[in-house]
C-alpha positions, 0 to 999 in steps of 0.5 A: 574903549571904542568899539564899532560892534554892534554885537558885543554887548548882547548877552550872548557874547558875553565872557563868563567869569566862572569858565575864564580858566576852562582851558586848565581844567580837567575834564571832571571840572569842565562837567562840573563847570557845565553842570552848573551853569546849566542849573543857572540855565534851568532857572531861567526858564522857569522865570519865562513859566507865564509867558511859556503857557500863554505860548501853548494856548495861542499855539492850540487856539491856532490849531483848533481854528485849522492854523498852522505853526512854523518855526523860522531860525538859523543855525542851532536856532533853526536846527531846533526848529526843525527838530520840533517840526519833525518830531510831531507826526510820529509822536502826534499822528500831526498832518505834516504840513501842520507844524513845519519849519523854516531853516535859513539856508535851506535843507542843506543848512541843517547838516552843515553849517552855512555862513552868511545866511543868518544875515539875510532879512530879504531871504527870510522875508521871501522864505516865509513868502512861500509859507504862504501865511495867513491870519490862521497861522502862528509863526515862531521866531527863534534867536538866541541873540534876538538880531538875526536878520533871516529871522527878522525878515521872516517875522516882518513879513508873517506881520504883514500877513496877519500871522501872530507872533511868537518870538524865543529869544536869549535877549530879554532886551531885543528891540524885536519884541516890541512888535510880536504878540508874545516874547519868551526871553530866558536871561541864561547869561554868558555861556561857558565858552563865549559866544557859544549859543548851542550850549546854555542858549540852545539848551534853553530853546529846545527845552522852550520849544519842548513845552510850547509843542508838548503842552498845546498837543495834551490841550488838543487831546494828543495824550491820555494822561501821560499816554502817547495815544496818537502815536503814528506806528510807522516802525515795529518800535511804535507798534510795540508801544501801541499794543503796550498802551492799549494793554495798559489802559483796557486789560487786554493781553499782549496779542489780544491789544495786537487783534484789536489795534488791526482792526482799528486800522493801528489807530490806538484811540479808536482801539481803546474806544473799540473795547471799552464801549463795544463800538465798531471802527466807524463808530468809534471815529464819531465818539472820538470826534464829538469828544473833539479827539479827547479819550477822557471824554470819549470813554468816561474814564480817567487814567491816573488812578490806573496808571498810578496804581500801575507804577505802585505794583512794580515799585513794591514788585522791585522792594520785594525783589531787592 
């Protein structure tokens, strides 16, 4: 059969075997169903596993060097993007010019779906533009069918300025690749219902954009072991858990962790230095500093055992109990 599309044969609009009868199934099934291809989908991007970590160290190599990154996508692609971009300061304490993102269609287009605008290659181009990128900068393209022209236009024009490239795709075939620094593919295969990319495609990218972020901010020194030590407390919720990880890591009580973290201006590093080596606020900022943010270096210490010793006590606590 002829066709004139140039569209069907990307993986991502792909007919899935498995759900060709999805519409007759109960809705048990369609979990199952789902369920299964999602396992197919995890798969895929554990293959990416190399690519993914070359990945978080160029994005903390930029951030070291005073880089920024930006995601650009469109669509779930876009949304994705956004959503990381978000999530940073709250979770990281990150400047919020620091990780940003750029969404075809604008604002508007992340709450409501605009068509068309996937296709322009001159708006992504003139969006990034006003980015304004620079040989410092990485910029994250993100599309699950690896044609999107928003995309392309934005990633030419990032190239021209200097930007490396990290490109997340569902194609492992895109043609795009061959001009970017870093393509991470995961081959997920047809979704469940065709063409449908917020599912199994979309699922893979957030989990890929999950790492990329998560993994260069434990390199920048953004955690203590698995602790959110630079949490932003911008609500009661954030400022619980600050006392909570100063309680875990020092000793200090419930109200005690509350005095000290006042003192530290809410900043749950400079607490914890604070009491641990009895410095002043100021000086526990300098400490902080020449250990380049890393609480390990800063107070000599290393939470694991802590931690362990920690989720041992409540599992034997809850054997007992039970």
């Amino acid at each position: 059969m002829v066709t004139r599309s140039k569209w069907q044969s990307l993986p991502t609009e792909a007919i899935n075997s498995s759900s060709l009868g999805i519409d007759k199934l109960s809705p048990g099934d369609i979990v199952d169903l789902m369920v299964s291809e999602d396992k197919k989908m995890i798969a895929a991007v554990q293959r990416e596993r190399e690519r993914i970590a070359v990945g978080i160290e160029m994005i903390a190599s930029a951030l070291r060097k005073g880089g920024r990154i930006v995601f650009v996508g469109a669509g779930t692609s876009g949304r994705l993007g956004v959503l990381e971009s978000a999530e940073m300061p709250p979770t990281f304490s990150t400047d919020p010019t620091l990780v940003q993102a750029i969404m075809a269609g604008g604002q508007g287009a992340t709450f409501a779906a605009k068509e068309g605008v996937e296709d322009n290659y001159e708006e992504g181009a003139r969006a990034i533009t006003r980015f304004g990128p620079t040989k410092k900068d990485i910029v994250v393209g993100v599309s699950a069918s690896g044609m999107t022209q928003f995309v392309r236009g934005a990633l030419t024009r990032a190239r021209r300025a200097g930007s490396r490239i990290i490109f997340v795709t569902c194609d492992p075939g895109s043609e795009l690749q061959t001009f970017v620094d870093l393509t991470v593919s995961p081959a997920v295969g047809a979704e469940v219902i065709a063409g449908s990319t917020r599912l199994k495609a979309g699922t893979a990218t957030k989990l890929v954009l999950n790492m990329l972020t998560t993994g260069a901010m434990v390199l920048m020194g953004k955690t203590y072991g698995n602790l959110m030590v630079d949490v932003h407390v911008g609500s009661e919720k954030l400022k619980d858990r600050a006392r909570r990880i100063v309680n875990i890591v020092t000793g200090l009580d419930y109200d005690e962790a509350d005095t000290i973290l006042k003192k530290a201006k809410w900043n749950v590093k400079a607490a914890i230095v604070m009491q641990k080596t009895g410095d002043a606020y100021p000086k526990a900022l300098v400490r902080l500093r020449k250990a380049h943010d890393s609480m390990r270096e800063a107070i000599g210490e290393d939470i694991e055992p802590r931690l362990r010793g920690m989720l041992q006590g409540h599992a034997e606590a809850a054997t007992k109990l039970s």
